[in-house]
N, C-alpha and C positions, 0 to 999 in steps of 0.2 A: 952705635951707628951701624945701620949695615946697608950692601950693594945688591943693589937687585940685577938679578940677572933672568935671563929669559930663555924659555927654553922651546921646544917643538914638538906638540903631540898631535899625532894622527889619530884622526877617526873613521873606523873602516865600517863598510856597507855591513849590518848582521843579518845575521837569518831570524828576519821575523817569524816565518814559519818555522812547523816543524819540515826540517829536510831540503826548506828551498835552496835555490844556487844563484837566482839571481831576481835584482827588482830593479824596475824602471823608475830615477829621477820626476820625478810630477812637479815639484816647485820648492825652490829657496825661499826661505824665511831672510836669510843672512845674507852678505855682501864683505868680502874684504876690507876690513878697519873699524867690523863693526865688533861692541864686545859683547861675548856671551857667559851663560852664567850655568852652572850645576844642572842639568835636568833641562834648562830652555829648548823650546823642538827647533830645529835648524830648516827641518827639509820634511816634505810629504815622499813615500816614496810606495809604489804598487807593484805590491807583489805579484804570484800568482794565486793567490787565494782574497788575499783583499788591500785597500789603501791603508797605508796606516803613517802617523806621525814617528819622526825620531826623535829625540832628545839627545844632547852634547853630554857628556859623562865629567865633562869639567869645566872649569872657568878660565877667561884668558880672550885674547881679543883674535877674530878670524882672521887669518892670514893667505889660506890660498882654496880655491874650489876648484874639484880635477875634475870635475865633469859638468855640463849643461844641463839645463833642464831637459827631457825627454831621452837622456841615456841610458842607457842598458844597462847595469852594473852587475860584476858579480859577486855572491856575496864573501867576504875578507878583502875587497880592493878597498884603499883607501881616496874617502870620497871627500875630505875636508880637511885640513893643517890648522891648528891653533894655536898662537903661540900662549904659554902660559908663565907667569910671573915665579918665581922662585925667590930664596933667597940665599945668599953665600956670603961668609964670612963677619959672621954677626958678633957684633961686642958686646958685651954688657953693656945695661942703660938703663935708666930709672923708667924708661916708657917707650912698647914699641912700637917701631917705625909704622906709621900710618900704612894701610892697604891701597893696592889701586884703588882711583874714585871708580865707583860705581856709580850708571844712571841715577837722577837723581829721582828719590822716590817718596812721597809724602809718609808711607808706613808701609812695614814690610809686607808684601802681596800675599794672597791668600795664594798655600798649594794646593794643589790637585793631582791624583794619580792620574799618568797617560796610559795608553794601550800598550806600549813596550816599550822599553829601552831601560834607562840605569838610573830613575827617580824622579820624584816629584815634578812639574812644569807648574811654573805661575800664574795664576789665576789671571794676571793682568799683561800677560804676552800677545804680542799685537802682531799681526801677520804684516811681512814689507810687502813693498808691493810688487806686483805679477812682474816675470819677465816674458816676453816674450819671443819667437824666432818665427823666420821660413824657414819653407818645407823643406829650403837648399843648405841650412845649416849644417855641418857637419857634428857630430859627437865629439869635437876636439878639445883640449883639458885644456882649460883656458890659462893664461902666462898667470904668474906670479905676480899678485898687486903687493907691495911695500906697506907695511904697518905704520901709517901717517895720516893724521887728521883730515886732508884732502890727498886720496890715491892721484896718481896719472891715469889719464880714458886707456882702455885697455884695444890693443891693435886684432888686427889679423882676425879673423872668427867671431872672438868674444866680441869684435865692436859691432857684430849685427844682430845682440843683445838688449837690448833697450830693456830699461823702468818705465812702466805703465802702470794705469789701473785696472788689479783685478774685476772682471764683469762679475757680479754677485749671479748664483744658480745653483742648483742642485745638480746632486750627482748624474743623477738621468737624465736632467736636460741639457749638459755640458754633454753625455755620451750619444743625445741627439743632435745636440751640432756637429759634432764631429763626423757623424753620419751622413749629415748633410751638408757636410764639407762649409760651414758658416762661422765667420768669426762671432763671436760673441762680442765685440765691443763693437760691432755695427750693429747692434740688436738693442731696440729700445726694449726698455723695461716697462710693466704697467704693475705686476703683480707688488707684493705690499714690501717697502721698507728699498724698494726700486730692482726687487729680484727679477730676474727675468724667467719667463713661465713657459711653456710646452706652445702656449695660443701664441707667446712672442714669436718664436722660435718660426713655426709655421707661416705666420703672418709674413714676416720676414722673405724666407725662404719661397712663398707663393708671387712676393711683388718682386722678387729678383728673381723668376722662372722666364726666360725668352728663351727665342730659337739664338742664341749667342755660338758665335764660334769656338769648335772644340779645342781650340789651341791650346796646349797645357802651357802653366806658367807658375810659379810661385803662387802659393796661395798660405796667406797670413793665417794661422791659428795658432791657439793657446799652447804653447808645448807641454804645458803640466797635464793637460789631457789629452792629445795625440801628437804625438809628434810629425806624420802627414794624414792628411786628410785623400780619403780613396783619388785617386788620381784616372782618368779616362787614357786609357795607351793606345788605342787604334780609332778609327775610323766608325768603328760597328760599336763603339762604347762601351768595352771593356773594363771594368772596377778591379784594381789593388787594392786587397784589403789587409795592411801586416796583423801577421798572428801573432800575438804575440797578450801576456797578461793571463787572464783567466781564460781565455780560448784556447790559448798555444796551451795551458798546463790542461786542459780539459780533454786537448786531443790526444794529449800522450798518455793521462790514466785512462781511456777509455781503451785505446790501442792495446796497452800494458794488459789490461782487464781482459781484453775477446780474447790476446794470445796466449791466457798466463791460466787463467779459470776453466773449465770444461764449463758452457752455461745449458741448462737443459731451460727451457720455460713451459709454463701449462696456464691453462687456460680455466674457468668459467664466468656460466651466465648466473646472474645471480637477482631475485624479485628484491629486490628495496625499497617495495614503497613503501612497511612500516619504517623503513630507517628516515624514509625524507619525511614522514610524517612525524616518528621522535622529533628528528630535528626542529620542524614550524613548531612542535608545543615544547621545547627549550628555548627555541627565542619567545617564546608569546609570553613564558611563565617567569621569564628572567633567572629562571634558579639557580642559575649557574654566576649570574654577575650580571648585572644591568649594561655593563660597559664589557662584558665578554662576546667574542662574535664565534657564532655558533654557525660550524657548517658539517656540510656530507663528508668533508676529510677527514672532520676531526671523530666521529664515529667510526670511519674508516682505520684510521691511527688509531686508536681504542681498539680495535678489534684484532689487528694485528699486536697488538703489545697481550690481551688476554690470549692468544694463541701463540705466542712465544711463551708465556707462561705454563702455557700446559705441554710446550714440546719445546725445553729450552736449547735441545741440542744444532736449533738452526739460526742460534746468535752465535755463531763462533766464528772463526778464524783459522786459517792455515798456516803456518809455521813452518817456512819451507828448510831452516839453517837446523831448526831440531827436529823435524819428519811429525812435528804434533800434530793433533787440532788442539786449540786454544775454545772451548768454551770459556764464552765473557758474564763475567758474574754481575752485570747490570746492563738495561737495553740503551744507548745513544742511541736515539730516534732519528736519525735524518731525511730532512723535507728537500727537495729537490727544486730549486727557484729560479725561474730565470728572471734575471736582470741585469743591467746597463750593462756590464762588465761580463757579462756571458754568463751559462749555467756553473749553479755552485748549491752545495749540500752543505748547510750549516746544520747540526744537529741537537734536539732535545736530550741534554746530561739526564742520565738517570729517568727517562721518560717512564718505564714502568712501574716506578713508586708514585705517580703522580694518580690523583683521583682523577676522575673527568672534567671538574670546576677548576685545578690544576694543570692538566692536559693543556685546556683549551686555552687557557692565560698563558702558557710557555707557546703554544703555537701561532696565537697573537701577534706577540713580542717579536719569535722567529721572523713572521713573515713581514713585520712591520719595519723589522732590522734592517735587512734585505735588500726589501725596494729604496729604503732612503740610503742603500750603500754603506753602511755601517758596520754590516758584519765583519768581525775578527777573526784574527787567523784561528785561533783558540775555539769558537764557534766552530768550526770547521774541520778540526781534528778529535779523532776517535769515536767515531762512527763506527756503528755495526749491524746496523740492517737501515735500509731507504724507501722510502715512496715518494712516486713519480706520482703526480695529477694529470696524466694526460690528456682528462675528460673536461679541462678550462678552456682548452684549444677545442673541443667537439672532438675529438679523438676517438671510436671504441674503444681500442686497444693496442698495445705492441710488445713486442721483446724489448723492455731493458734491459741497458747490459749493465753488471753490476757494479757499484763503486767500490774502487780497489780497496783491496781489505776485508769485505765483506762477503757474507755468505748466502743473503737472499736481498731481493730488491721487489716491492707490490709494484703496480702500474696500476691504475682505479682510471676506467675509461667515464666515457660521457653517460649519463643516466638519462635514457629516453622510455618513452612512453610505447610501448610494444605489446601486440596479443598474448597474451599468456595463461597458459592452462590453470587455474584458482579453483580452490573446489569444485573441478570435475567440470568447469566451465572455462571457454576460451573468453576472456576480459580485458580489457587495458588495463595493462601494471607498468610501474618504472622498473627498470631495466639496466641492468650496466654490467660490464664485464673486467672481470681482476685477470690480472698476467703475472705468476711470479717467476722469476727468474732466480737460478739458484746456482750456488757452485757443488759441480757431480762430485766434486774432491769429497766436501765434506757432509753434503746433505745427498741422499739417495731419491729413488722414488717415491718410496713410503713415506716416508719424513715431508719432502712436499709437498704431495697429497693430501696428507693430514692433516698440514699447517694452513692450503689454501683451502680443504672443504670446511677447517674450522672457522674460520676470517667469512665464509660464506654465510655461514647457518647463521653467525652473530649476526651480519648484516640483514638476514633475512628475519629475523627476532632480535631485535636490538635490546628489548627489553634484558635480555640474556648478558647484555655488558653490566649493567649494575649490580646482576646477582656474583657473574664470573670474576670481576674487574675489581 
């Protein structure tokens, strides 16, 4: 015979990233007296590099949540109590004591790996449903619910919590409601399976446009993706926007980056219009993959991966605790994306062992990660040289500044159609202009130079990537 007794384990906020400090609550899975299991994700939580799911590291029934949806957290605070089953003082016995009942379940669920935390989540875990707040909520740790079949309604703060239903949406178009200050569960849905689409969004948003008075007041939104929506403060229509997520970490590596690197940048003009002409006869011949999508970046990323090759000394690193430079014995390629959640640089592992039928399939994937908000923290770390697309906006060019850590960054401006001196005759050629930016620590003049007139000449004979590459 034996007594069961019960105990209290905390579960503290981790560092999903590498180095982060803290991430913002987005939504509870769970609710007080509900029970959880090894590996089940509890909580969505956003980092500064990206969203990602938790998982509970043990079993036992939830007993208290210290923070709301949309708080701050830093990481080792403890964000969740479970109590867990034990046992003490057991006898012998021909058979033993039966385990807590578990949900009841036709056959054990299929596992699945998550993106982090401490094992497996089941295939057949079903999200609760959305809570949501106003803008006037505070981040208060809400009271202590009692481990009982039906809790007591929770007072003070947590009772302007409510269960509702999540509005179904994609991650962009939740970070356009937010934008536009919209709740989503006033938004009909049209797109397929009752999602709600970018056209909803707008439609919405254009029949609720009047000259309405500026009075600021609570205004209802989803807390798991903003916690206030830009609020108007004067007269003249001033926008709060909090920084905070992938903006607020975006402004601090960039900051870090101008004061910490000497950046020198250089500039050229560069003829490609054999490159945009490779390109139309790689999509027209399919060689590379019928379902690969073939563009001027990705020759461009080609071209700089063949001229790290031939000058590896400008994939490195500084190493300020032992006075090195760190050359990196493989290129991460990182692409520079902006999306919902602000700019981020997820990068291609090992891009320079990639063919160019390889290339162009990992920069697919990349950029297709990205937009649907999926990129990993993992994705995002160890990087060691970047390109910026500036030339999708019509850009010429600019000074990047380089992402921490790294030792050179391309910029690839807009490719226009410009007079151009071609065998000894002034003609229309496409046209575009490279920026690299570099750090003076560890790559010099020379080394630049030779790194952007190489990335040039490629472009300028692209044929020259199959032979070099």
């Amino acid at each position: 015979m034996t007594t069961e007794v019960r105990s209290l384990r905390e579960f503290k906020m981790p560092d999903v990233g590498e180095g982060l400090t803290e991430a913002e609550i987005l939504s509870w899975y769970v609710k007080p007296g509900d029970t959880v299991t090894d590996g089940q994700v509890v909580c969505e939580v956003e980092t500064a590099k990206a969203a990602v799911e938790l998982p509970i590291p043990f079993n036992g029934v939830v007993e208290q949540l210290f923070f709301p949806e949309g708080s701050t957290v830093d990481v080792g605070t403890v964000i969740i109590s479970v109590a867990v089953a034990g046992e003490a003082g057991a006898a012998p016995a021909t058979a033993p004591a039966p385990a807590a009942p578990a949900p009841a379940a036709e056959a054990e669920p299929e596992r699945r790996e998550v993106l982090v935390g401490y094992g497996p989540r089941t295939g057949t875990a079903q999200r609760r449903a959305r809570r949501t707040t106003t803008t006037t909520t505070k981040a208060a740790a809400p009271q202590p619910a009692p481990v009982a079949p039906a809790a007591p309604a929770p007072t003070g703060p947590v009772a302007e919590l409510q269960l509702g239903e999540r509005p179904l949406a994609k991650p962009p178009v939740r970070k356009l409601a937010k934008d536009l200050g919209v709740d989503l569960r006033a938004v009909t849905p049209t797109g397929r399976d009752g999602v709600i689409t970018r056209e909803d969004l707008h439609a919405y948003a254009e029949a609720q446009a009047a000259p309405a008075a500026p009075a600021v007041e609570p205004v209802v939104v989803e807390a798991a993706e903003a916690v206030v929506a830009p609020v108007p403060v004067s007269g003249a229509g001033d926008v709060r926007v909090p920084i905070k997520g992938v903006r607020k970490a975006t402004a601090q590596a960039m900051v870090a980056s101008a004061f910490t690197a000497p950046h020198v940048t250089e500039f050229v003009q560069v003829d490609v219009t054999r490159t945009m002409k490779f390109v139309r006869k790689l999509k027209e011949s399919g060689e590379l993959g019928r379902d690969v999508r073939v563009s001027p970046l990705l020759l461009v990323a080609k071209a700089l991966l063949v001229a790290i090759k031939r000058h590896p000394e400008i994939n490195a690193q500084w190493d300020e605790a032992a006075q090195e430079i760190v050359v990196k014995g493989q290129v991460n390629l990182g692409i520079a994306a902006a999306t919902p959640r602000g700019l981020i640089v997820p990068n291609i592992k090992d891009a320079g062992s990639k063919t160019l039928a390889g290339l162009a399939t990992s920069l697919g994937e990349l950029v297709e990660t990205a937009r649907q908000g999926k990129t990993s923290p993992a994705d995002m770390q160890g990087g060691t040289v970047t390109i910026t697309n500036v030339g999708v906006f019509g850009v010429d060019t600019g000074t990047p500044i380089l992402n921490p850590g790294e030792a050179a960054i391309l910029a690839f401006g807009a490719v226009r159609e410009l007079p151009w001196v071609h065998k000894g005759k002034v003609v229309p050629r496409q046209v575009t202009t490279l920026a690299l930016s570099f750090d003076h620590r560890l790559v010099d003049g020379e080394l630049g130079s030779k790194v952007l007139a190489d990335i040039a000449g490629l472009l300028e004979f692209p044929k020259r990537l199959i032979t070099w590459g």
